[in-house]
N, C-alpha and C positions, 0 to 999 in steps of 0.2 A: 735512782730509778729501780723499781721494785722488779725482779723476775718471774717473765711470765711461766703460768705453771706447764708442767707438762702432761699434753691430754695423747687418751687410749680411744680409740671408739670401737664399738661392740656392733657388728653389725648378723644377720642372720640370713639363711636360705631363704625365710620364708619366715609368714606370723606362728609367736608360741615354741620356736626353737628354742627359747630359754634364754634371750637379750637382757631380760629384766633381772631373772636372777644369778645371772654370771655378775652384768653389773654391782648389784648387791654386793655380791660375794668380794671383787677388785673394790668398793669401797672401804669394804671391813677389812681387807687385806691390807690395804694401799694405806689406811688407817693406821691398823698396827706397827707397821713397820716406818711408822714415825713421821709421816706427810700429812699435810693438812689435804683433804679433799672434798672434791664437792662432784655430786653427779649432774649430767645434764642431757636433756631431749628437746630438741628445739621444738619440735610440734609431737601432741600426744594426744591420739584420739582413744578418748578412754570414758565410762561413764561412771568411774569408782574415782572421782576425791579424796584430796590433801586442803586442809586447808592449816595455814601457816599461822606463826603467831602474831604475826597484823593484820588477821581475816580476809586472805586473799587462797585463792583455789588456785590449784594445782594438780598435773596428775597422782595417784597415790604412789605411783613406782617411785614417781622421785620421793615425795615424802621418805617415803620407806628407805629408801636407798641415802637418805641426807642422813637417817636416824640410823644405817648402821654403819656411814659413816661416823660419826659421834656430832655431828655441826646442822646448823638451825636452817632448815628448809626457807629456800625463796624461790618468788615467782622468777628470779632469772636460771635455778635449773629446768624450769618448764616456761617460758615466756609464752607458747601457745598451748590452748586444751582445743580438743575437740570432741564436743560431747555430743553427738547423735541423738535429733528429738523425732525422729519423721522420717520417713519418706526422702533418703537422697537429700535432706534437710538436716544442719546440724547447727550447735549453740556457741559461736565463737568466742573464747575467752583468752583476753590479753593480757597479760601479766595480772592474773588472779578475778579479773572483773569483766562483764560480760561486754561482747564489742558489738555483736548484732547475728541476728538467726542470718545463714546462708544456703543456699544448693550449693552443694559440690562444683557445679561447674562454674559459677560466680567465684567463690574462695577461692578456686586454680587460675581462673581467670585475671579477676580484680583484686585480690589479696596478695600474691605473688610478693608485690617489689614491699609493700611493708611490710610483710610477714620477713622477709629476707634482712633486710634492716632491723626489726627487733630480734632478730636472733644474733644477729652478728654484736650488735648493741650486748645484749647479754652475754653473751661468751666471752665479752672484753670485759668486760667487770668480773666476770668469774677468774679468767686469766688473771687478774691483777689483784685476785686477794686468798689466792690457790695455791698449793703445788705441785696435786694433780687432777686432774680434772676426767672422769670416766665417761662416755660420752656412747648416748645407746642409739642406733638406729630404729628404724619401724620396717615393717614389712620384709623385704627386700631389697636391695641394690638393684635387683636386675629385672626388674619392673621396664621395659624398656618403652614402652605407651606413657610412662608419667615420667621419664626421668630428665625431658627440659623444662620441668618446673615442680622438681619436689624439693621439698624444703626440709628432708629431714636425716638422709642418707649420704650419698658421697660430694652433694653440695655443702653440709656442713661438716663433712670431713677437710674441704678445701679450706674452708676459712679459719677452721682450728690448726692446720697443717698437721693432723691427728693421722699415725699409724691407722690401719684398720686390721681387727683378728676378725675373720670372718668361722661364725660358730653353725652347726651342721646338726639335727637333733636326729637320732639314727633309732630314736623310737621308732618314730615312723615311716622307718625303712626307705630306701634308694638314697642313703645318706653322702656316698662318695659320687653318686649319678649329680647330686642337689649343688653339692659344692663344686664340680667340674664346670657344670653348667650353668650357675650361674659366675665364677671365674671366666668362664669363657663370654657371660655377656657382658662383661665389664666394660669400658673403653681401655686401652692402652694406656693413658694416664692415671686412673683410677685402680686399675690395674696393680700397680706399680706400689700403692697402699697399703695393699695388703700385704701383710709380715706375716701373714700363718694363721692356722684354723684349730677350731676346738669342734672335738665332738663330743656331742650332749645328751644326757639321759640318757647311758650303756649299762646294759644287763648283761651279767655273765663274765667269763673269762676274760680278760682284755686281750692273753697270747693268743686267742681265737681270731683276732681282731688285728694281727701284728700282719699278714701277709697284702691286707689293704692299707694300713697305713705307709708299708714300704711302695707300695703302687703310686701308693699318691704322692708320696715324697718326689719318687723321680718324674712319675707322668707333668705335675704343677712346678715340681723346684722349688715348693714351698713348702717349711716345717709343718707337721701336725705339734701342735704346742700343749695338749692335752688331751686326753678322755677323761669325762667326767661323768662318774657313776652316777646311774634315776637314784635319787633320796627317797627314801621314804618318810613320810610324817613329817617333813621338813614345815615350821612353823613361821613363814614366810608368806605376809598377807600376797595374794594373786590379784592380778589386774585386767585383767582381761575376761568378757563374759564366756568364751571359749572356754574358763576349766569346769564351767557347769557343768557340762558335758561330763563329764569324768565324775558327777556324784551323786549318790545313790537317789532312787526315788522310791524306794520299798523299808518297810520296816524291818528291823532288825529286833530280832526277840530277846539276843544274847542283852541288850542294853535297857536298863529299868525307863529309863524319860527318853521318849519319842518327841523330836523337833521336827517338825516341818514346816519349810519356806516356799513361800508364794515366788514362784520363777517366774513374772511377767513376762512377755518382750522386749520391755526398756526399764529392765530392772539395774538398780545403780545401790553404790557402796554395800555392796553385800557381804562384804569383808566385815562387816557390824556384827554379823553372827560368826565369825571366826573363836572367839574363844570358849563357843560350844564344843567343839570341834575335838580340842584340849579335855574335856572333860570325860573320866571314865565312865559314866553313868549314862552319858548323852550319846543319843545316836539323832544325827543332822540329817534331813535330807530334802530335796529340792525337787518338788511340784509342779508341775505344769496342767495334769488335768481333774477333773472332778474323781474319777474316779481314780489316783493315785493319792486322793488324800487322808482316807479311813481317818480315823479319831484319837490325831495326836494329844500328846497333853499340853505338850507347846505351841501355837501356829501364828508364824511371825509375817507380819505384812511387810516388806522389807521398802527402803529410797525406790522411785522411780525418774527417771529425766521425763516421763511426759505419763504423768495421773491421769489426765481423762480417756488417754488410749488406754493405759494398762486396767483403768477402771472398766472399761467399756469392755476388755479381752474377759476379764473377771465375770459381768454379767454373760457374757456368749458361749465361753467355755462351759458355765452351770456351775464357776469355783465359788461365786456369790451366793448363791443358794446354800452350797454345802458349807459353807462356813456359818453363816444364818444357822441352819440346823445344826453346827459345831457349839452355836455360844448356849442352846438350850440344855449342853453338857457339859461333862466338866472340863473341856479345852478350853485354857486359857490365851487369848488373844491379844498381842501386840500388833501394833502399826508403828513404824519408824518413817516420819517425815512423809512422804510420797502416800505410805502405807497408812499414816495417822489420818491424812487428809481424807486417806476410801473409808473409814471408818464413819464418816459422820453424813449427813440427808443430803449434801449436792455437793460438787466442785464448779465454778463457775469461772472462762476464761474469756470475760468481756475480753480484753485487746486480743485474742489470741495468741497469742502467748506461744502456746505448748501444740495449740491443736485448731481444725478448722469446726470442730464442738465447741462451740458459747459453751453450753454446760451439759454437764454429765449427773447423773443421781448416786449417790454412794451406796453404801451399808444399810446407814442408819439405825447404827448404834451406837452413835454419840448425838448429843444437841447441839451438833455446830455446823456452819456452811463456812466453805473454805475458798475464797476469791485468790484468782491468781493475779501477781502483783508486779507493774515494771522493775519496780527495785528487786534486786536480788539479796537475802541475806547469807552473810557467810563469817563468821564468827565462833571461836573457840571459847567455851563457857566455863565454868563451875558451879555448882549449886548445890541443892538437898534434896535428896528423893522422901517423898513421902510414900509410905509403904505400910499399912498395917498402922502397928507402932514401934517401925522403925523411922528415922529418922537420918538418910545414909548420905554423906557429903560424894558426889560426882564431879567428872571431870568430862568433859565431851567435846562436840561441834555441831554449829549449824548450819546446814545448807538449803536453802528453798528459795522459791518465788511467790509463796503462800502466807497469806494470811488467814488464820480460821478463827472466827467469831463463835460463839456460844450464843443461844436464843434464853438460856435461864442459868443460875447460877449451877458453877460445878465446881466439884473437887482437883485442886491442880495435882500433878505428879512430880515437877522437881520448880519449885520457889530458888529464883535466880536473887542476883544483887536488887535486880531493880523491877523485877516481873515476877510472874505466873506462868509456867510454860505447862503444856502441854495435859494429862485427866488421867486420872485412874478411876474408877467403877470403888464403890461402897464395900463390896464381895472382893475386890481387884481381879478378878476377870478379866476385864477389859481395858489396856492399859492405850495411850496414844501419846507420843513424844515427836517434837522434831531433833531431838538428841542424839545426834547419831554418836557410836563409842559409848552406850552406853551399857552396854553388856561386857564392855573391858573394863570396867569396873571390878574388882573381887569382892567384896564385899557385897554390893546392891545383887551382882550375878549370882553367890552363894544362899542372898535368903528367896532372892527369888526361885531358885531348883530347889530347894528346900521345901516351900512352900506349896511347888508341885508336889514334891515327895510326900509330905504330910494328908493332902488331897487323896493320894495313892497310897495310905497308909503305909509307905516306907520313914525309914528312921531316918533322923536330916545328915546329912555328911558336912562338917567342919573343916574349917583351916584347909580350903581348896587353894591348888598351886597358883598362886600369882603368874597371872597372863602377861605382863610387862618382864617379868624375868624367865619368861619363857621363849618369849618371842626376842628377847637379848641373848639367850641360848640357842635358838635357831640360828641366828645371824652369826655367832660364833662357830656352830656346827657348820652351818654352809662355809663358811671362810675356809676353816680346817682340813674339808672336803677338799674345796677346788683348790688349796693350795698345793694337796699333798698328790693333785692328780693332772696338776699343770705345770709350764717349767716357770713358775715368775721369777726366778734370775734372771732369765734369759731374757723376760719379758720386757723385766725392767731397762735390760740393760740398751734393747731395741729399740724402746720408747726415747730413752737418753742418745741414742746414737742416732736416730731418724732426726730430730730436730735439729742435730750440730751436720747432719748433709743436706737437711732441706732447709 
């Protein structure tokens, strides 16, 4: 009989404390030091995708967190998604594939006892081919309005019989107020889980920081297990639409190539443009109104979970208009997926689908009309970009509910094994893909900034750093980080000793 592994769960104050990327960090750890491991979140409301390599979605933290552990992403680290399309309305996905649109109070309602059973179902397959298992909560514990029927916090610490570190983010100040209290809302049994706390994102001195941690030591009787210093630059895709927040929407003059991104309202996998980000040349930044947009040379239409809203925000805000008057210049124009589909004369959601608009009008700068479709596609690809006269082999994924037709022959942008996906413009101007990860490409990413540059009479820049071994440098930086500013001996040894008492 094989032994089960031994699981950690991460739980937080509150959303954006840093669950995700401590996790991360305990799989590259837990990694290194010789354990097979796998992360896991029983339910993940997220509208940024993983999808695996049998075309099944997942949220991206686990992705991300399977790849630094070193082992191949499944839908049983993430058994439910929750992708948010509407209004108190979200897109239930069950091991990788969609199960039905729900209101919030239907899912809490009627989803309950099966959502509870596929999670437990997954954790025992995880257990049984593991050895450890890092296990992340959402929100908070101490949610006490939803905590006799949440399915993602210290009910699945019971069925893992998982320690809990409960982590405290003191960026945003009243960081020992946050952990007291929600310690204090715990039940007594739950309670009891908890082996000690991490605080997260600390700036400055930590001796500054030593006269509260001795408070707290004695006030709870439970270890602080580490401080872990804010990273800067840390090359770790984000999950959550909260870190928009945190990025710029003004030009920067120090940086030659000006990006900017369409920040919808249900904008999804925006992680696609992450490895601009990387780039010395590039300055990113994230748009919301007509007048934040001036005249990038880049302006990328990024995934959305629901096109004919975010189409319809586009026409009200006046971003539509000014993008119109963007292509009579020389910005060049991407849409990815959501974004490919506003580029062309309608979107149309006979079943409704996505929205209570039958159909919405696009751009109409492409010759296509794009129906949205019961089947879901989600599929990890390879092909050829056509570009100019290049010629560049890609790797990516697809995710949508759309199909877009063309009214007259066009030019394709990347020739798969057995299709035609997506247009690029004669000028290439105007490019439209459902390819998401196509900008992590190096290659396709290098001549396309190049070919900005050239536009702007700049000299092309070469041999740009490989985003794949950067983003395996990050994962290595974050691990180094929290290890050298957390105790995992102790941690290990706690994990190992909580199982042989309970």
């Amino acid at each position: 009989m094989n032994k089960k592994a031994i699981p950690l769960m991460i739980q937080g104050t509150h959303s954006d404390a840093g669950k995700s990327a401590l996790v991360t960090a305990l799989c590259r750890i837990f990694a290194q030091d010789g354990f097979k491991t796998a992360p896991f979140k029983s339910q993940n409301m997220a509208l940024n995708s993983y999808i695996t390599v049998c075309g099944k979605e997942i949220g991206r933290a686990q992705g991300v967190q399977a790849e630094a552990a070193g082992v191949e992403a499944t839908t049983d680290m993430n058994p439910i998604l929750i992708k948010p399309s509407g209004e108190s309305q979200s897109q239930i996905v069950v091991h990788g594939k969609p199960y039905k649109n729900m209101q919030a109070g239907a899912y809490r309602q009627d989803f309950f006892q099966k959502g509870l059973n596929l999670i437990r179902d997954s954790y025992e397959r995880l257990s049984n081919q593991y050895e450890r298992i890092v296990i992340e909560g959402a929100g908070s514990p101490a949610e006490v309005n939803l905590n006799d029927r949440e399915l993602v916090n210290m009910r699945v610490a019971q069925i893992a019989n998982a320690p809990v570190i409960l982590v405290g983010d003191i960026e945003k100040g009243g960081v020992f107020a946050s952990l007291v209290g929600t310690l204090q809302l715990l039940s007594k049994e739950d309670r009891k889980r908890v082996i000690g706390v991490i605080i997260n994102k600390f700036r400055g001195d930590v001796s500054l920081l030593e006269p509260g941690l001795t408070w707290f030591e004695e006030y709870t009787g439970l270890p602080v297990l580490g401080v872990v210093p804010y990273i800067d630059d840390l090359m770790i895709e984000a999950e959550d639409s909260v870190v928009l927040s945190t990025y710029s929407t003004k030009v920067d003059p120090s940086k030659e190539l000006d990006i900017a991104v369409i920040r919808y309202p249900m904008i999804s996998n925006f992680t696609d443009v992450d490895p601009f980000f990387e780039e010395a040349d590039c300055h990113v930044r994230f748009v919301r109104k007509a007048s934040e947009l001036g005249e990038p040379d880049l302006l990328i239409l990024p995934g959305s979970k629901n096109t004919i809203e975010d189409m319809m925000f586009l026409h009200k805000s006046g971003l539509a208009n000014r993008i119109l008057d963007l292509t009579q210049k020389a910005t060049m124009v991407i849409g990815v997926c959501g974004g490919y589909q506003m580029l062309g004369q309608c979107i149309l959601d006979e079943h409704g689908m996505e929205s209570s608009h039958n159909q919405v009008e696009g751009l109409g700068l492409l010759s296509m009309k794009t129906s949205m479709t019961l089947k879901k596609t989600t599929v990890q690809s390879n092909g050829v970009v056509n570009f100019g006269e290049w010629e560049i082999p890609v790797s990516g994924y697809e995710i949508h509910m759309g199909e877009s037709r063309y009214d007259k022959e066009w030019k394709p942008f990347i020739q798969l094994a057995n299709r035609k996906e997506g247009t690029i413009t004669q000028d290439k101007k105007i490019i439209g893909t459902y390819f998401h990860g196509i900008f992590h490409n190096d290659l396709f990413r290098e001549v396309l900034l190049n070919e900005i540059r050239h536009t702007k009479g700049l000299e092309p820049i070469y041999h740009r750093a490989s985003f794949s071994k950067r983003k395996e440098e990050g994962f290595d930086l974050l691990a180094k980080v929290v290890r050298e500013n957390i105790q995992i001996n102790r941690i290990h040894k706690i994990m190992t000793d909580f199982q042989e008492i309970n």
